[in-house]
C-alpha positions, 0 to 999 in steps of 0.5 A: 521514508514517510508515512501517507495518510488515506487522503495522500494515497488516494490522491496518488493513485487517483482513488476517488473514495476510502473505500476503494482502497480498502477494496483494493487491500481486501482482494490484496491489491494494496498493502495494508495500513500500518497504526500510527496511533490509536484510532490512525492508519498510515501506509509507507509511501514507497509500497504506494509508489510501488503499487502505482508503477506496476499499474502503469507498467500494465501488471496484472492483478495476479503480479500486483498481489505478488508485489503486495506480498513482497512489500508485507515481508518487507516491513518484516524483513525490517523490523528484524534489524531494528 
């Protein structure tokens, strides 16, 4: 797994601005960003991946927020067997 910075999702997604990502997280179309530092953000690229698929794929905004709170109970689900 790895971890994208905003300019390697945005480049994925083919968001031009910071801001429409986080647009996007605010009415829960994209996952929220993960610290890797004190002053850094970072998403897993497999949720990027994810996000993008089900945009090609034609989902709606209302399955894109479903697949976006999977993704979040996924990290959950991780941390429990670390």
């Amino acid at each position: 797994m790895a971890l994208w910075r905003i300019d390697a999702c945005k480049a994925e997604t083919g968001d031009r601005s910071n801001t429409s990502i986080y647009n996007a997280i605010r009415a829960g179309l994209f996952t929220r960003p993960v610290a890797i530092g004190q002053r850094a953000k970072a998403w897993p690229d497999y949720e990027v991946k994810a996000i993008v698929r089900a945009r090609i794929a034609g989902q709606s905004d209302g399955e894109i927020r479903e697949l976006v709170n999977r993704l979040h109970a996924k990290r959950i689900d991780q941390l429990a067997t670390v």
